[in-house]
N, C-alpha and C positions, 0 to 999 in steps of 0.2 A: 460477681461470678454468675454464668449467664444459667450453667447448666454445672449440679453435681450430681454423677452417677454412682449408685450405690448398688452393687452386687449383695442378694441377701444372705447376710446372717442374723437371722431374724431377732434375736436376742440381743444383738450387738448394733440394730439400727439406733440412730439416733430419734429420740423418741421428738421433735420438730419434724419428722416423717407423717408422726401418727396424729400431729397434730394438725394437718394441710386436709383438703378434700381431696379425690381421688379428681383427676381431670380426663383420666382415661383408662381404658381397657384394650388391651391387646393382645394376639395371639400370637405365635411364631411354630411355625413346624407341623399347622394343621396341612396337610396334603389330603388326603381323603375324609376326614370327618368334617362337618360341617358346622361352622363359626358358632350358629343360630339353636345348633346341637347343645354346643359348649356353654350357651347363655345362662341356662334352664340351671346347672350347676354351682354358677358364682353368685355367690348372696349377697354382694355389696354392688353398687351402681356409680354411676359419675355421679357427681357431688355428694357423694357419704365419705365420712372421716375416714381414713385411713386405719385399718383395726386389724392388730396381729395375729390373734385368734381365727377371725374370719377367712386372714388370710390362709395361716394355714391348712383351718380346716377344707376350706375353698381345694387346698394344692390336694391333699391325703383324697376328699371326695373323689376327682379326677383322674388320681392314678386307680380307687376302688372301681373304675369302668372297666379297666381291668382290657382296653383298647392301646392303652398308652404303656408304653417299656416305662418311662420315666415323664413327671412333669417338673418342671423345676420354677422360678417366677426371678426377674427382679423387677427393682423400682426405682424412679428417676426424679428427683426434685426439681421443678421449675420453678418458675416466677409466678403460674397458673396454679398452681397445686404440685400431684402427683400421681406420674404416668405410673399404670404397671403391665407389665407385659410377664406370661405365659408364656414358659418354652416346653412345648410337646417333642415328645420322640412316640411316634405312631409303631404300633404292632404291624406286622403282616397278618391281616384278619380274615383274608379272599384263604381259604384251604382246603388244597385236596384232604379226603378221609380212607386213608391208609390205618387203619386200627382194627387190632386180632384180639386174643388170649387163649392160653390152653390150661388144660390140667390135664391129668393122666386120662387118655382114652378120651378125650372132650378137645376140641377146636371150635376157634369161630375168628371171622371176618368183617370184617365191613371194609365197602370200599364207596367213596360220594365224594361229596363237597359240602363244606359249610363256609359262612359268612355271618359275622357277627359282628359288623356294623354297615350293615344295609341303604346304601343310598347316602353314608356318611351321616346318620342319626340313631345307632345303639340299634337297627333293626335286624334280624338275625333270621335267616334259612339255612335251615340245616336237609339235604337230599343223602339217602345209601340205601344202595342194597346190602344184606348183610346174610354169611353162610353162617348157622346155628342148628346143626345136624339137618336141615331145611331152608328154604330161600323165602326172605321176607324183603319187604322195600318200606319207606319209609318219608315220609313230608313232611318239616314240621315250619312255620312261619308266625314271628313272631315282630308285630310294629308294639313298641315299647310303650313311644310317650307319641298319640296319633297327634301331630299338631302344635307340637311342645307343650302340650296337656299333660293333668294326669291319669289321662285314660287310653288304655293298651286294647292289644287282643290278639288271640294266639288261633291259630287255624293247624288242625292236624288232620294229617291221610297215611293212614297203617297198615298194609297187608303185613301181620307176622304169623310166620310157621314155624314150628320146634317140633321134635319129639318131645313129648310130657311123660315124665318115667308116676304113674298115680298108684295109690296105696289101699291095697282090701286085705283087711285082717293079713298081714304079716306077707302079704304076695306083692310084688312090684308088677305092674304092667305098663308096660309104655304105650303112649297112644301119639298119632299122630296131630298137632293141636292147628287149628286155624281159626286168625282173627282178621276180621275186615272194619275198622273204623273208622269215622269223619265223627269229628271232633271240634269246638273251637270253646275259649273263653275269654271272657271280660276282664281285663286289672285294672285297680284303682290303686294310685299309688298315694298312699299320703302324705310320703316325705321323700328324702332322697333316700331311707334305706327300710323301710315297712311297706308292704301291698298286700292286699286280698284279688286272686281270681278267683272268681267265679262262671261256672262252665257246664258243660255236656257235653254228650256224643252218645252217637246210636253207632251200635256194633254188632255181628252176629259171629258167634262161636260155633266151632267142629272139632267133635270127637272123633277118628279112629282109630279102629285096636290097633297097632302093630304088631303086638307079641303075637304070634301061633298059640293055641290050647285055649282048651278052657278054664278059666277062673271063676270064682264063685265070685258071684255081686257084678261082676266087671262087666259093662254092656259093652256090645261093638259097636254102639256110636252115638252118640250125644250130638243134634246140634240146637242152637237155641240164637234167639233175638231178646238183645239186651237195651236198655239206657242206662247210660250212668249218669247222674251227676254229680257233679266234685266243688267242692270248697276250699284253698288255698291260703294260710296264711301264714308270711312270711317275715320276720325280725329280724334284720340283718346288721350287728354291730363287728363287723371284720374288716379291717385295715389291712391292704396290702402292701409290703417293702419288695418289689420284683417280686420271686416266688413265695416269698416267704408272706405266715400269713399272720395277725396276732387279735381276737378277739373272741365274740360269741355269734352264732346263730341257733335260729331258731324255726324250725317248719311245721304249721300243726295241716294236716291232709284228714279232709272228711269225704266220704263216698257214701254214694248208694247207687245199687246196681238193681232194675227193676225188670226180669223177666217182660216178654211180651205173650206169656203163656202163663199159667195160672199159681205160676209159683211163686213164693213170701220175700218184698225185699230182702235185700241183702246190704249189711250197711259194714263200712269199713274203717277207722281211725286211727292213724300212724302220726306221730310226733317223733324229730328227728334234733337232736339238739346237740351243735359241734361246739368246741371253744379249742383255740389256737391260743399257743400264747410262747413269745421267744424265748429263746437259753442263748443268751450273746450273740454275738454275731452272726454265725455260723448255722446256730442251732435253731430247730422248731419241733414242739411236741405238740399234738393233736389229742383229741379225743372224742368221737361220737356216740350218744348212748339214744338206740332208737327201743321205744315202745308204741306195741301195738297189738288192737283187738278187732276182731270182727265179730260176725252173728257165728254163733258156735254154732254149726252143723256141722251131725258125724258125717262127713263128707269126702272124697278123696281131694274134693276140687279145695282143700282148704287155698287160703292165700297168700299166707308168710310162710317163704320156701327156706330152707337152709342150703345154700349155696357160697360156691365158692367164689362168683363174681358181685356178691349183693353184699355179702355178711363177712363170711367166716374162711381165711385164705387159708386153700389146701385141703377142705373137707370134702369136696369133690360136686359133678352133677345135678344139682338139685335131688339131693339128698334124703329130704324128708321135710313137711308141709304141716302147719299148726295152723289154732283159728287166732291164736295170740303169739306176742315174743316179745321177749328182752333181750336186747345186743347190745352188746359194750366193745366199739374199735378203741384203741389208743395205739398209737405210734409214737417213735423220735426218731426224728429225718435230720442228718446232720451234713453240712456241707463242703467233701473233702477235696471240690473244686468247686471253683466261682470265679471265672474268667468274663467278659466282657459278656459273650455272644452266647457262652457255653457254661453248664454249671452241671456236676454228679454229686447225687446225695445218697448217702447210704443210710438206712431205715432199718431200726430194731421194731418190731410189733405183738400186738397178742391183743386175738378176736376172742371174743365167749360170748355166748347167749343162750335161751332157752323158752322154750315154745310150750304154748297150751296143746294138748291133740283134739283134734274136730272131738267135737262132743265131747271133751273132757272138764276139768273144772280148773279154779287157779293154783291148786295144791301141783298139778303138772309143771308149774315153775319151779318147783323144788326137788321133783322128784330124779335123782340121780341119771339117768335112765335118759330125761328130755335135757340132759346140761351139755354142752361141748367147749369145750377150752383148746384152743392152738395157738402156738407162739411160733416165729419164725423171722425173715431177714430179705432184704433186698435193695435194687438200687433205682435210682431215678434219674433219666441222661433225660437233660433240659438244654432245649433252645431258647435261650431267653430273649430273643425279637420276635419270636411267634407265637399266638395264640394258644395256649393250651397245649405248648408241645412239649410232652412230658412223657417219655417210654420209661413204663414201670414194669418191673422184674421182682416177682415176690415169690420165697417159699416160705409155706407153711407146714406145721407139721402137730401132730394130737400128743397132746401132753398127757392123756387120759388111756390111750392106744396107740404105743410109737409106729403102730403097723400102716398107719392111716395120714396122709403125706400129698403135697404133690404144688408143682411149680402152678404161679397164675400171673398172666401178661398181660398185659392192657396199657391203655393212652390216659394219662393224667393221674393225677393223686386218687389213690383208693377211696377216699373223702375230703 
């Protein structure tokens, strides 16, 4: 027999598979990513034994690039050993950026392009302008693995404007905010799923009032020269099935922001830690619980805002601002279509967290007053040959004050 073909099931090989050296490696279905891309990820070579484990972990790694709809493998016994060959189904990765969200009295836009596999090697540009009560733009670029190394780096250009609604003793005032930043940092990747960047960027901030009147404390305009720099570190054990996701991560974020005027760093520390994990076929339940602190200044400019597109869906505008917080997202996303191309999943959820107040102490995590709890419902329409094409549809609503409500839109999973 010159040649037997064996479609896998991987449990079900005949284990005279596992005992041959591999004679080949092959692809099928690469169109735009590039072969030499795909190397860096297979940990077995020509001439190493054939090994089940590897293989699969080999296939799950590939599909986690999260470039690929599906990879699937088989393998082919010769008189040489054993070929095996990769079959890729490629994402559409080249995308316009058509992505909003609203909530009561609040809109916003963006409209650009991203790419997130760059030159057919994991490198990703992302370009938009974006309307957020103001008109901001935006650059971000990012070579992953320069060289099939494990060394990256990321180059950023941000003009952002917002209205900033900031806080004096019980008065709201909104100001008009403006940031100009260049930015860039270094990754080291150590493995295929843990990195550290390391980074800066020089930025200069504007304050103006918008409101009319006078307020106490409230100046009409701040502006200042910043550096930041930032530490990155990222644990990534998450497995992806198409949308569906089952695992853990983990992001611990260090900052410090150094005036160019006489005033005291300012240092910042958020850890963000998800775990997915499935309910049959259909089902996936999520959960992220982020904390975090900064330099406690009684301050308006605190850092962690209570919002409806960061945190907590349905609470509204950037709501109110701590030097610290605790958040806890959980959802269950269930899938009451799952066709080939097309998939809607409907999401039961409920956001709470709680914030230190500038200048305040940690007893403000307890205190009634800084807690907000909202549950609510929505849906998720999924392209599943493209990139991140995920229109979500959420309402929230305060379990605490039914008065307080309100729908939130956005492109991709909440987290």
């Amino acid at each position: 027999m010159k040649r037997l073909l064996l479609i896998v099931c991987i449990f079900n090989l005949s284990h005279l598979c596992f005992a041959q050296e591999v004679s080949s490696i092959q692809y099928e279905g690469l169109k735009k990513t590039k072969a030499s891309y795909v190397d860096q990820f297979v940990t077995f070579s020509e001439g190493d034994k054939l090994d089940s484990a590897a293989l699969l972990a080999t296939q799950q790694r590939l599909v986690n690039l999260e470039m690929f709809s599906d990879v699937k493998f088989q393998i082919e016994e010769t008189s040489s050993g054993v070929n095996v060959t990769f079959q890729f189904q490629e994402l559409f990765t080249l995308l316009p950026i058509f992505s909003f969200g609203g909530i009561e009295e609040n809109f916003w836009i963006q409209v650009g392009a991203s790419e997130v596999n760059l030159g057919g090697r994991g490198n990703k540009l992302t370009t938009y302008y974006q309307y957020y009560d103001r008109s901001s733009f935006a650059a971000h670029l990012t070579f992953s693995r320069i060289k099939q190394s494990n060394w990256g780096v990321n180059v950023n250009l941000i003009k952002w404007a917002t209205l900033e609604p900031l806080f004096f003793d019980n008065q709201t005032v909104e100001y008009e905010y403006g940031n100009y930043t260049i930015g860039a940092d270094v990754i080291r990747h150590f493995n295929f799923t843990d990195r550290v960047e390391v980074g800066g960027a020089f930025f200069t901030e504007s304050y103006r009032k918008f409101t009319n009147g006078f307020f106490e404390g409230a100046p009409e305009k701040v502006d200042k020269k910043k550096l930041l720099g930032k530490a990155t570190f990222v644990w990534n054990r998450v497995n992806y099935f198409f949308f569906y996701q089952s695992g853990w991560h983990n992001q611990l974020n260090i900052q410090t922001v150094q005036s160019l005027d006489d005033d005291p760093p300012f240092y910042i520390v958020f850890n963000d830690v998800k775990k997915f994990w499935r309910s049959g076929e259909k089902g996936n339940f999520g959960a992220r619980l982020r904390l975090g602190l900064s330099t406690n200044e009684e301050s308006p400019f605190a850092p962690f805002v209570l919002d409806s597109y960061l945190n907590i869906r349905g609470v509204g505008n950037r709501v109110d601002r701590g030097t610290g917080a605790i958040i806890l997202n959980a959802e269950y996303r269930h899938s009451f279509v799952d066709k080939k191309k097309v998939a809607i999943q409907g999401v039961l959820f409920s956001d709470s967290g709680s914030w230190r107040n500038p200048g305040g102490n940690f007893a403000d995590f307890s205190e009634p007053d800084n807690f907000v709890l909202f549950a609510g419902g929505g849906l998720r329409f999924i392209h599943k040959n493209i990139y991140n094409a995920i229109l979500r549809v959420d309402y929230g609503f305060n379990l605490q004050q039914t008065n307080i409500n309100g729908f939130v839109l956005g492109i991709g999973q909440y987290f």
